[in-house]
DRENVO-518984 format. One record per residue (C-alpha): residue number from 1; residue in three letters; x, y, z. Coordinates in steps of 0.5 Angstrom, whole numbers. Example, Ala and Ser with C-alpha at 12.3 -4.5 7.8 and 13.67 -1.06 7.14 Angstrom:
<r resi="1" resn="ala" c1="25" c2="-9" c3="16"/>
<r resi="2" resn="ser" c1="27" c2="-2" c3="14"/>
END
This chain:
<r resi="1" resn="unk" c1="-70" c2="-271" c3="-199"/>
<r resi="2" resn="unk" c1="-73" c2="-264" c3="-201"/>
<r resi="3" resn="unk" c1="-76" c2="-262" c3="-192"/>
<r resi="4" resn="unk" c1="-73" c2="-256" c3="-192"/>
<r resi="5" resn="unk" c1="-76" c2="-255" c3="-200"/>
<r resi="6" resn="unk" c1="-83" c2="-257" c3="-199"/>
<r resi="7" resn="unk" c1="-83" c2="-253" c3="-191"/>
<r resi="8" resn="unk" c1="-81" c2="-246" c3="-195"/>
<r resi="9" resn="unk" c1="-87" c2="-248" c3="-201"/>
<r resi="10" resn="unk" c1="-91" c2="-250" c3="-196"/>
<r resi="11" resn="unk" c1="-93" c2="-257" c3="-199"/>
<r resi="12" resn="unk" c1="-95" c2="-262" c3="-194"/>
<r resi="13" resn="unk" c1="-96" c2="-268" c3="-199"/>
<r resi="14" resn="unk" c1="-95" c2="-271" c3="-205"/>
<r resi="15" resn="unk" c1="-99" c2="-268" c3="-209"/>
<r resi="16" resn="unk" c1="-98" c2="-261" c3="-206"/>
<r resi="17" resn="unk" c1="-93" c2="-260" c3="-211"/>
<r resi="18" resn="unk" c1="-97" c2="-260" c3="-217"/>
<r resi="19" resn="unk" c1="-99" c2="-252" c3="-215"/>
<r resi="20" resn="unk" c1="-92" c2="-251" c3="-215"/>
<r resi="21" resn="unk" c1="-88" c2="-249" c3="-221"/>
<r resi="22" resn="unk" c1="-81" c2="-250" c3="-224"/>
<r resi="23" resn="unk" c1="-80" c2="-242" c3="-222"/>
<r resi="24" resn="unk" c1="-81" c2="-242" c3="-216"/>
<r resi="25" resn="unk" c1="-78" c2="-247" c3="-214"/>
<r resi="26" resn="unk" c1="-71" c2="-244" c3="-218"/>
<r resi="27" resn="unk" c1="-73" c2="-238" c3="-214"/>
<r resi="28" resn="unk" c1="-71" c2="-241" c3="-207"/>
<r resi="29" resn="unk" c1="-64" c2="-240" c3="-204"/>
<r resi="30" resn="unk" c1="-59" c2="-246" c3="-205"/>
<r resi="31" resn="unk" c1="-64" c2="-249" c3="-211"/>
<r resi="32" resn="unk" c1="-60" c2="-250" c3="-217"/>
<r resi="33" resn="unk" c1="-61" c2="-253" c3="-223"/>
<r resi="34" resn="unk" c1="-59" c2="-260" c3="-221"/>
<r resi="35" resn="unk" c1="-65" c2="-260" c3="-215"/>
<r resi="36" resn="unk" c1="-70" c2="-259" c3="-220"/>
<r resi="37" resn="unk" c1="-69" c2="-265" c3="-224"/>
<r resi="38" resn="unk" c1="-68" c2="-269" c3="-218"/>
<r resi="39" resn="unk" c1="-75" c2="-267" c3="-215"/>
<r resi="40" resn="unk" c1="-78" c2="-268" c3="-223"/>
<r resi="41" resn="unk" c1="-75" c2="-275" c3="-222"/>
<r resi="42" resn="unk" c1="-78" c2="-276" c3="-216"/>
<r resi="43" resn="unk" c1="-85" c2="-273" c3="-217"/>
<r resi="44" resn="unk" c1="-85" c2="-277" c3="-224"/>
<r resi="45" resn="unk" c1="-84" c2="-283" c3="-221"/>
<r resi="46" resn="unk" c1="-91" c2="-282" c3="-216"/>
<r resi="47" resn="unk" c1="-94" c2="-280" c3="-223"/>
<r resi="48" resn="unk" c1="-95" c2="-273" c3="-222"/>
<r resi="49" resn="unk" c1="-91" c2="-267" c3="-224"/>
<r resi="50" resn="unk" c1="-89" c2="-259" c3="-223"/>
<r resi="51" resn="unk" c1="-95" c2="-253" c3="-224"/>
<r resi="52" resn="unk" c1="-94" c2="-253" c3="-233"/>
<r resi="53" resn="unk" c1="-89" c2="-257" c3="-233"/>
<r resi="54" resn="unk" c1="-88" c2="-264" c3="-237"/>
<r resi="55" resn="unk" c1="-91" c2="-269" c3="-236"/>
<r resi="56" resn="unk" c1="-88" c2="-275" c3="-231"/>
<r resi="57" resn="unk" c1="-86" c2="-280" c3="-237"/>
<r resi="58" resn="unk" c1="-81" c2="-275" c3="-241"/>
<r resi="59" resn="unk" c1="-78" c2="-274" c3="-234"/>
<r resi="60" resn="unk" c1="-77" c2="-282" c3="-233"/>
<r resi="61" resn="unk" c1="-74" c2="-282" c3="-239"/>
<r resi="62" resn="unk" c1="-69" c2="-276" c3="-237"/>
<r resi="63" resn="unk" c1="-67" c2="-280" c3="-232"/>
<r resi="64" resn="unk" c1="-62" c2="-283" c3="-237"/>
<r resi="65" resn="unk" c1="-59" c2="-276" c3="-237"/>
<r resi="66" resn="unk" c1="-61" c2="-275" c3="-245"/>
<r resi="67" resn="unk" c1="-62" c2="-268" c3="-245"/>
<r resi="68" resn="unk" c1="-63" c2="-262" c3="-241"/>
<r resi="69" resn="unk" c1="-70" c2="-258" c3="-241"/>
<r resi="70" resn="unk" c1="-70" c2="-250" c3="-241"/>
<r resi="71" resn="unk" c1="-72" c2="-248" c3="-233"/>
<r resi="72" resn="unk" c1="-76" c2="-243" c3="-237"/>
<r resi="73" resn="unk" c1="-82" c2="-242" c3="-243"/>
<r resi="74" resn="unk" c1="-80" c2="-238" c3="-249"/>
<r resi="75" resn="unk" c1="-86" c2="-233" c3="-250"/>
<r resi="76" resn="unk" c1="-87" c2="-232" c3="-258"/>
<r resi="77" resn="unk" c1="-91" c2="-226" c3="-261"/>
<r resi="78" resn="unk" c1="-96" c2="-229" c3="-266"/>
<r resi="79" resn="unk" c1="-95" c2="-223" c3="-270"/>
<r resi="80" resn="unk" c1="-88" c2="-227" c3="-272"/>
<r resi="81" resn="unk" c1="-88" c2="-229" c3="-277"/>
<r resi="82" resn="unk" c1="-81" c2="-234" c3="-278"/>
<r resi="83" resn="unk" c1="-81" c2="-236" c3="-272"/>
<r resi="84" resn="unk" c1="-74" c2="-239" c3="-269"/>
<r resi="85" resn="unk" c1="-76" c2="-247" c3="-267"/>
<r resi="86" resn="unk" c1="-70" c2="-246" c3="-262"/>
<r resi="87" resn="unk" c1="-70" c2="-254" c3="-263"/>
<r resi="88" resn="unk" c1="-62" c2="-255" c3="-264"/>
<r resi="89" resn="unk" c1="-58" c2="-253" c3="-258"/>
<r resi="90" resn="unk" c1="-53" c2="-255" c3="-253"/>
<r resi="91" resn="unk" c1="-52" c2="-255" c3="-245"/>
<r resi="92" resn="unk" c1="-45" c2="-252" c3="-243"/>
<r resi="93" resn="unk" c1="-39" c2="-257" c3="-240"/>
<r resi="94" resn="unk" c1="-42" c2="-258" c3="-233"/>
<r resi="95" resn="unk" c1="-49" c2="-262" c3="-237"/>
<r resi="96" resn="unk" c1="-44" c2="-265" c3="-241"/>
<r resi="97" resn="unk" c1="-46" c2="-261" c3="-247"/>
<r resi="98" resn="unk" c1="-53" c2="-265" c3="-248"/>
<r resi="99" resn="unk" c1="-59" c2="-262" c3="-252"/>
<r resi="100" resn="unk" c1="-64" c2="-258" c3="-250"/>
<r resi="101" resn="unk" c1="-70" c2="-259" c3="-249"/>
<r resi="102" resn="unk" c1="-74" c2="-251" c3="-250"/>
<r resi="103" resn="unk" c1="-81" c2="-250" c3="-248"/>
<r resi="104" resn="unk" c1="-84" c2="-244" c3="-252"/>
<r resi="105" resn="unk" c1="-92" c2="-241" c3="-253"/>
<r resi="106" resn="unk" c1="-94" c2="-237" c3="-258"/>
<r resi="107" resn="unk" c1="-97" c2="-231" c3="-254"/>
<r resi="108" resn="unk" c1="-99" c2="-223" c3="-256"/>
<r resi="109" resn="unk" c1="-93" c2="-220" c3="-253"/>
<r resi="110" resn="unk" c1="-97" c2="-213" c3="-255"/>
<r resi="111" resn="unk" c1="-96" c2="-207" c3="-261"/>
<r resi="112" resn="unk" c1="-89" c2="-206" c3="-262"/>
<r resi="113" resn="unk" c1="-86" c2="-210" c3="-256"/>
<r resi="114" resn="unk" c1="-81" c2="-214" c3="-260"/>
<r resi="115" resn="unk" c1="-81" c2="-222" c3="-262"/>
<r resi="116" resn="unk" c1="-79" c2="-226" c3="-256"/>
<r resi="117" resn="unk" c1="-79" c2="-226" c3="-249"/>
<r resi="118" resn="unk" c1="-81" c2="-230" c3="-242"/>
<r resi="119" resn="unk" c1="-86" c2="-233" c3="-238"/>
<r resi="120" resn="unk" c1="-87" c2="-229" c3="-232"/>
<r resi="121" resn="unk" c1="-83" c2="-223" c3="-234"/>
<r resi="122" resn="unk" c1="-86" c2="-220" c3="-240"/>
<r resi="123" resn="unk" c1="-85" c2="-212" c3="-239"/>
<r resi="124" resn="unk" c1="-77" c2="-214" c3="-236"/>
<r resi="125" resn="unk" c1="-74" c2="-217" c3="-243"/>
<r resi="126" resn="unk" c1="-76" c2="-216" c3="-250"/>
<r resi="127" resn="unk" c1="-72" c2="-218" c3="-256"/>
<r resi="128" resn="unk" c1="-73" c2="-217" c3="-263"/>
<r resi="129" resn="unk" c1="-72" c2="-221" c3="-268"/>
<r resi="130" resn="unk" c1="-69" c2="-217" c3="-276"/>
<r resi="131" resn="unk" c1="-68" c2="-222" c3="-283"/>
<r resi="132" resn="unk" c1="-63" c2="-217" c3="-287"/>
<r resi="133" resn="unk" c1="-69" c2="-216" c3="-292"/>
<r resi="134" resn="unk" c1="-74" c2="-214" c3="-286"/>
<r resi="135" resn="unk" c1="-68" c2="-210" c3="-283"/>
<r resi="136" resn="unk" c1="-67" c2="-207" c3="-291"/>
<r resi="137" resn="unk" c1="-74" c2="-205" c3="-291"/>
<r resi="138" resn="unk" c1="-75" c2="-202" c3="-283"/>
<r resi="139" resn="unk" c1="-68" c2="-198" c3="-284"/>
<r resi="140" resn="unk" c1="-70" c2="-195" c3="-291"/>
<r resi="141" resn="unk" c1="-77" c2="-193" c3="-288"/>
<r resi="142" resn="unk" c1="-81" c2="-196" c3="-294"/>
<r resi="143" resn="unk" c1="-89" c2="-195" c3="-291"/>
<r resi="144" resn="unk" c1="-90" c2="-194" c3="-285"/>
<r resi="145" resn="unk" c1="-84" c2="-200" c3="-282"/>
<r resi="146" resn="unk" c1="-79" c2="-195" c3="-280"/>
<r resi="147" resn="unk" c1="-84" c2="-191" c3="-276"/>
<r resi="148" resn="unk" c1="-87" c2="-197" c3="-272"/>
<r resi="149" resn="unk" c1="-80" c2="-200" c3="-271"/>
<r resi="150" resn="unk" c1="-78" c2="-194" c3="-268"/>
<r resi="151" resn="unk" c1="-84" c2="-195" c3="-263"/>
<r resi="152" resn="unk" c1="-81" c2="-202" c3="-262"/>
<r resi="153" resn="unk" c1="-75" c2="-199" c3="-259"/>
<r resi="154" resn="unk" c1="-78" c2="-194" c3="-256"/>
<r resi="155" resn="unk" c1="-80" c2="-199" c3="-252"/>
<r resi="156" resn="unk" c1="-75" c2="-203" c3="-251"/>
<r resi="157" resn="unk" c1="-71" c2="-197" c3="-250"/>
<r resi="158" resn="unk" c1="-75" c2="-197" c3="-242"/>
<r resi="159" resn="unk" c1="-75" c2="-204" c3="-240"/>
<r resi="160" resn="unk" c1="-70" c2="-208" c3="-236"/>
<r resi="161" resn="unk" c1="-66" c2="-211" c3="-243"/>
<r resi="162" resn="unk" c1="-68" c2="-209" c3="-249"/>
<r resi="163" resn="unk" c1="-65" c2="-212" c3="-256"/>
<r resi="164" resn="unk" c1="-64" c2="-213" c3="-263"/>
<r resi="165" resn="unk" c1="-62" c2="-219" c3="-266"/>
<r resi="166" resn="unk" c1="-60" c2="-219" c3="-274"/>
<r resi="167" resn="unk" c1="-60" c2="-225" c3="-278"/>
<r resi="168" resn="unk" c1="-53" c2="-223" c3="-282"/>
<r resi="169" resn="unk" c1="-46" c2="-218" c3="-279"/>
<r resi="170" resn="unk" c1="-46" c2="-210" c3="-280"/>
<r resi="171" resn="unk" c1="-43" c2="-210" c3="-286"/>
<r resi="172" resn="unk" c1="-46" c2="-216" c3="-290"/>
<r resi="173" resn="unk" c1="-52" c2="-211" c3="-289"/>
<r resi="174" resn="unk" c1="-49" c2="-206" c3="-291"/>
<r resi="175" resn="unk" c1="-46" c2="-208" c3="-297"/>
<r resi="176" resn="unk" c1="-52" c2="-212" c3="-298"/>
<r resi="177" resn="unk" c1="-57" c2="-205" c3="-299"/>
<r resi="178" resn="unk" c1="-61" c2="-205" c3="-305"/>
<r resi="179" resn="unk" c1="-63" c2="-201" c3="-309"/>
<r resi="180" resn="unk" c1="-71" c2="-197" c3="-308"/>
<r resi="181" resn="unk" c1="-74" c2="-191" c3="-311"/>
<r resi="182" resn="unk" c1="-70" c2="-186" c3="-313"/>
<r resi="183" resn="unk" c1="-64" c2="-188" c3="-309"/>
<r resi="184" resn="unk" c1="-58" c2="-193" c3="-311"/>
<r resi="185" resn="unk" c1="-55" c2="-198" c3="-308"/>
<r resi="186" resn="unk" c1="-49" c2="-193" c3="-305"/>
<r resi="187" resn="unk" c1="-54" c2="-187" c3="-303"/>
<r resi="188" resn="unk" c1="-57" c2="-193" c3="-299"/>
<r resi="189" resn="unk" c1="-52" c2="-196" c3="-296"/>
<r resi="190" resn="unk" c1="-50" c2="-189" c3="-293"/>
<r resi="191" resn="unk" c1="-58" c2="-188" c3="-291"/>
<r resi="192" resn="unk" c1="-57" c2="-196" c3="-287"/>
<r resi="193" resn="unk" c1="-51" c2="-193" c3="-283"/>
<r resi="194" resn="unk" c1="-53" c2="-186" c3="-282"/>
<r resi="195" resn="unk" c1="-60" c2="-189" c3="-279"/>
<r resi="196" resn="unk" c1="-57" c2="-195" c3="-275"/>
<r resi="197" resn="unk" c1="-51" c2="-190" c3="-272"/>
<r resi="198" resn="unk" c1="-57" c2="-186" c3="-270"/>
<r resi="199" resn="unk" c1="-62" c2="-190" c3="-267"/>
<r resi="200" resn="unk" c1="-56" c2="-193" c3="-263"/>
<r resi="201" resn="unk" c1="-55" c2="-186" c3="-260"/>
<r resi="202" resn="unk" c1="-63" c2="-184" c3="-260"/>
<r resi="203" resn="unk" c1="-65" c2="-192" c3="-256"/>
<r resi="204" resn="unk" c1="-58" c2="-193" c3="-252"/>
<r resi="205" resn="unk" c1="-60" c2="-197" c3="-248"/>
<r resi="206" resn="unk" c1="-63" c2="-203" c3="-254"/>
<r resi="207" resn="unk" c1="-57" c2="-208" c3="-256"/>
<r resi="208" resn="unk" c1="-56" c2="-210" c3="-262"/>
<r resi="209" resn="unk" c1="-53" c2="-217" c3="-264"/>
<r resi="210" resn="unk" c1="-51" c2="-218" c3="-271"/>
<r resi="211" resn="unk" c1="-50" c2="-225" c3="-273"/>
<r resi="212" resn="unk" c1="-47" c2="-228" c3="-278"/>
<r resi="213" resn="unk" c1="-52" c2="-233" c3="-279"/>
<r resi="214" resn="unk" c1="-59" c2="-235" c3="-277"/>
<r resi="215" resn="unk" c1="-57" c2="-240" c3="-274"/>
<r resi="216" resn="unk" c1="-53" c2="-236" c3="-269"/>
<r resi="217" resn="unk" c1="-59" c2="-231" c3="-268"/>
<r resi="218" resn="unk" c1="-63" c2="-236" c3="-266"/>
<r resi="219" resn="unk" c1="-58" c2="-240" c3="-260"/>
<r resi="220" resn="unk" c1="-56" c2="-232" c3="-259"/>
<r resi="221" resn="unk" c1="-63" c2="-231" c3="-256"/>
<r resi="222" resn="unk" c1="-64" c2="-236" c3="-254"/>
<r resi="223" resn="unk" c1="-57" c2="-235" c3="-250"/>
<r resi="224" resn="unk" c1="-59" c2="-227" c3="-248"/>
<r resi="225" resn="unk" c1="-66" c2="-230" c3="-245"/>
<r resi="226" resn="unk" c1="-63" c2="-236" c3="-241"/>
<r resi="227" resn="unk" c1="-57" c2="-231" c3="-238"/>
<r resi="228" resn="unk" c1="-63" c2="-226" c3="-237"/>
<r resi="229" resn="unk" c1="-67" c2="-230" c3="-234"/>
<r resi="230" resn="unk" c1="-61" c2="-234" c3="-229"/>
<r resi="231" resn="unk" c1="-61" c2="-227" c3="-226"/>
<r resi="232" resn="unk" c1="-67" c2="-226" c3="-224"/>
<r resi="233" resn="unk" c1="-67" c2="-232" c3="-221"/>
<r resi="234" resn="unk" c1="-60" c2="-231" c3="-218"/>
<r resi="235" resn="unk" c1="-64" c2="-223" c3="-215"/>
<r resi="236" resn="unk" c1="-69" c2="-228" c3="-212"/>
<r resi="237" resn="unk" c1="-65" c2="-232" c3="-207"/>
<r resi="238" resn="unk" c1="-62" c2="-226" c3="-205"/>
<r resi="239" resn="unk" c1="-68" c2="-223" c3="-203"/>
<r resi="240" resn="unk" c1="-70" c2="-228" c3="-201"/>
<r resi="241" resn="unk" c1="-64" c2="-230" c3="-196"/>
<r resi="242" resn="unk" c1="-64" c2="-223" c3="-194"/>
<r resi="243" resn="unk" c1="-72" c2="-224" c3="-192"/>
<r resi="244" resn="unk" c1="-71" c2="-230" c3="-188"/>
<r resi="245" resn="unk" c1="-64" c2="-227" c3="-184"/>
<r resi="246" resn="unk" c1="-68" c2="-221" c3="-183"/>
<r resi="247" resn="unk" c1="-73" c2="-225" c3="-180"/>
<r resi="248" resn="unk" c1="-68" c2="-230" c3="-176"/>
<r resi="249" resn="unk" c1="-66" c2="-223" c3="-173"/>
<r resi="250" resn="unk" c1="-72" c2="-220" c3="-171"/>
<r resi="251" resn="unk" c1="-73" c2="-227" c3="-167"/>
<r resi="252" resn="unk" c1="-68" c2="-224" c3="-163"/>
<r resi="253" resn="unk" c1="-70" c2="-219" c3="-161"/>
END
């Protein structure tokens, strides 16, 4: 059923499979979504399971189609402090709109490296996570919050995506500025857009979501990750298709 998986894996038995990882076998040309749950169906009815992959009785019960789990783990810094639970979210038309079933591993992502990333590709895409009283905070340089904020985006600035996700719009940040110091709640608002026009200038290459709710952060992270993470594995195959008829031709030769 899986031959030509296995003969490009390298597995011999059964059993081989468990030194393989669910990445690396999304990785391989014509491999989908799909492949991937049949061959989690099939090892979990042998009893055995993918390299850090659930165990073989949750994919028995998958087997009824309940729910779909994210190919990928969310890394989370363990400096974040409210951290999404990303516990409440669906798969598109084509999985009939099922809930998913996110793996997630608090980690030290590293100073000023943002809140959120993916296994296996830390260093490739990082995302920030703002509540509107820490954007309040950062923004308006109370301590020394603006100066490490800046560091963050210094970094996300050189990575392959880098992204800012804010629990509330523009305007309702804006509107919602408070007073601090010396300066009123206008002389703020002013302040707040002046630096966030300024840093999207400075750090042109970060993208900034504001979103209506935290709710939404959450499931636009979640969807910034997956998208990243589906073109990455789409780049392998490339590669990887390209690899092997570059191979197949020099057969010729």
């Amino acid at each position: 059923m899986f031959n030509q998986l296995a003969s490009l894996l390298n597995i011999h038995r059964p059993s081989d499979w468990t030194r393989v990882t669910p990445e690396q076998v999304l990785s391989q040309p014509r491999t989908g979504d799909r492949t991937l749950l049949s061959l989690r169906t099939w090892l979990a009815k042998q009893n055995l399971s993918l390299l850090g992959d659930l165990p073989p009785e949750y994919w028995l019960s998958q087997s009824a189609g309940k729910s779909v789990v994210s190919p990928f783990t969310i890394l989370i810094d363990t400096g974040e402090q409210h951290p999404f639970t990303f516990s409440n979210l669906q798969a598109g038309a084509a999985q009939d709109y099922r809930p998913i079933v996110v793996r997630s591993h608090r980690q030290a992502l590293g100073v000023s490296r943002g809140d959120y990333s993916i296994d296996g590709f830390t260093g490739q895409i990082h995302i920030e996570r703002k509540s509107m009283e820490d954007a309040h905070s950062t923004m308006l340089g109370w301590g020394d919050r603006r100066e490490r904020f800046e560091a963050t985006l210094s970094f996300l600035n050189q990575i392959d995506f880098g992204a800012v996700v804010v629990e509330c719009t523009l305007g309702t940040l804006l509107s919602g500025a408070p007073e601090h110091g010396k300066r009123s709640k206008v002389e703020n608002r002013r302040a707040l857009n002046s630096t966030y026009l300024s840093w999207i200038m400075k750090f042109s290459s970060v993208h900034w979501l504001f979103c209506d709710t935290r709710g939404l952060a959450e499931t636009e992270t979640y969807r910034l990750l997956e998208k990243f993470y589906a073109h990455k594995l789409r780049q392998r195959k490339a590669a990887a298709t390209k690899s092997k008829t570059f191979q197949s031709d020099l057969s010729l030769v």
